[in-house]
C-alpha positions in Angstrom: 0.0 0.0 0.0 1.1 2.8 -0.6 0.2 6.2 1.6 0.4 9.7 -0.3 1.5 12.2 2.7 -1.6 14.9 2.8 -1.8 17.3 5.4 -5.0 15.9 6.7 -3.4 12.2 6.3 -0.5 13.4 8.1 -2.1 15.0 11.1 -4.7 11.2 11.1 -1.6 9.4 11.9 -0.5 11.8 14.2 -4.0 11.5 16.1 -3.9 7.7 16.1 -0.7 7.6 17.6 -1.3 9.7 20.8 -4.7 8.3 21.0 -3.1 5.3 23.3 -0.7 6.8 25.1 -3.7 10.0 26.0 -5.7 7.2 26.8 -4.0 5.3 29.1 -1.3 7.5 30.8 -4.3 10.3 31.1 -6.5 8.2 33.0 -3.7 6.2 35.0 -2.3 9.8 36.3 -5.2 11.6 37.0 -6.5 8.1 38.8 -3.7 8.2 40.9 -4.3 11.7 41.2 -7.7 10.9 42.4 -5.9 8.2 45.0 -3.5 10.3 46.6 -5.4 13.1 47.2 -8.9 11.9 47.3 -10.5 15.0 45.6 -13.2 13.1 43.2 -12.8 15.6 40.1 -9.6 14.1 39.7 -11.4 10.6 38.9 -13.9 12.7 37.0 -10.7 13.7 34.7 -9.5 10.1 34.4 -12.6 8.9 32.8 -12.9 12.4 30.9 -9.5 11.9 29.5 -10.0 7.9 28.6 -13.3 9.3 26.7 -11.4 12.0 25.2 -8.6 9.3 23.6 -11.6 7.8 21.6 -12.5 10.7 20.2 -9.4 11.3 19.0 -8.9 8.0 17.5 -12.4 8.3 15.5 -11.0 12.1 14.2 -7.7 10.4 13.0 -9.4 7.5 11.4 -11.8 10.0 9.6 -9.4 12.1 9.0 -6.5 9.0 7.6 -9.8 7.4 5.9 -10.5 3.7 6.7 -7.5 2.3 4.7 -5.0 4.6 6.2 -5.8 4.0 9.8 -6.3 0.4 9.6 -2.5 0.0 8.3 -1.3 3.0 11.0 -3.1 0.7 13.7 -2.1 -2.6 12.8 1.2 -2.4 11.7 2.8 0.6 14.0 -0.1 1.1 17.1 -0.6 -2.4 17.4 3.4 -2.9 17.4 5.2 -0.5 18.9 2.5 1.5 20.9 0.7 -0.5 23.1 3.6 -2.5 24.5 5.6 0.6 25.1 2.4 1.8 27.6 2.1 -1.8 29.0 5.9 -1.5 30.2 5.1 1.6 31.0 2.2 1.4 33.1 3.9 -2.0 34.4 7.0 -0.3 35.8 4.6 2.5 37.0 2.4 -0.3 39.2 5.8 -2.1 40.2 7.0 1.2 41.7 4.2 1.8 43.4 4.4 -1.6 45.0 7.6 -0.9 46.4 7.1 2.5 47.6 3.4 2.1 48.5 4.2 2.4 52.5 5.3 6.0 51.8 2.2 6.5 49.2 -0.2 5.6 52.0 1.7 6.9 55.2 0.2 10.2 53.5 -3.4 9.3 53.7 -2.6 7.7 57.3 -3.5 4.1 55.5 -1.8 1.0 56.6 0.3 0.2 53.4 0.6 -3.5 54.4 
């Protein structure tokens, strides 16, 4: 296949590309946002921000047309993307494993 660079095609793939990491990271920070200081518009935000990543992936699919996005998704999304925010998103969970005594000594919670 092969992709002829418009301006509109160009800013599709651009969309598609943040969509996951806007997504994910957006609702993972403002949810532990949400946990540390336990102000509920910071949850509000999480699920704001994972709605707001869809959105963004149907305006860079409309504006990549169908084709376009579904060879941006599956061969670099798909790819190099979503495991780069599962490592992510692991390391962030690890880390707050082995710190999670000084997360909750905070909030006064018993971290164990």
């Amino acid at each position: 296949m092969t992709i002829k660079f418009t301006t509109e095609v160009i800013i599709g793939i651009i969309l598609i590309a943040i969509n996951v990491p806007v997504g994910w990271l957006g609702a993972a920070l403002f949810g532990y946002y949400g946990q540390k200081t336990g102000r509920k518009i910071f949850y509000f935000l999480s699920v704001i921000t994972y709605a707001l990543s869809w959105g963004i992936l149907a305006l860079g699919v409309y504006l990549c047309g169908k084709d376009y996005a579904e060879y941006i998704i599956n061969n670099y999304v798909v790819k190099y993307i979503v495991p780069l925010i599962a490592v992510i998103l692991l390391v962030a969970i690890v880390l707050m494993i082995i710190y999670r005594k000084k997360i909750f000594k905070n909030k006064g919670i018993s971290g164990d």
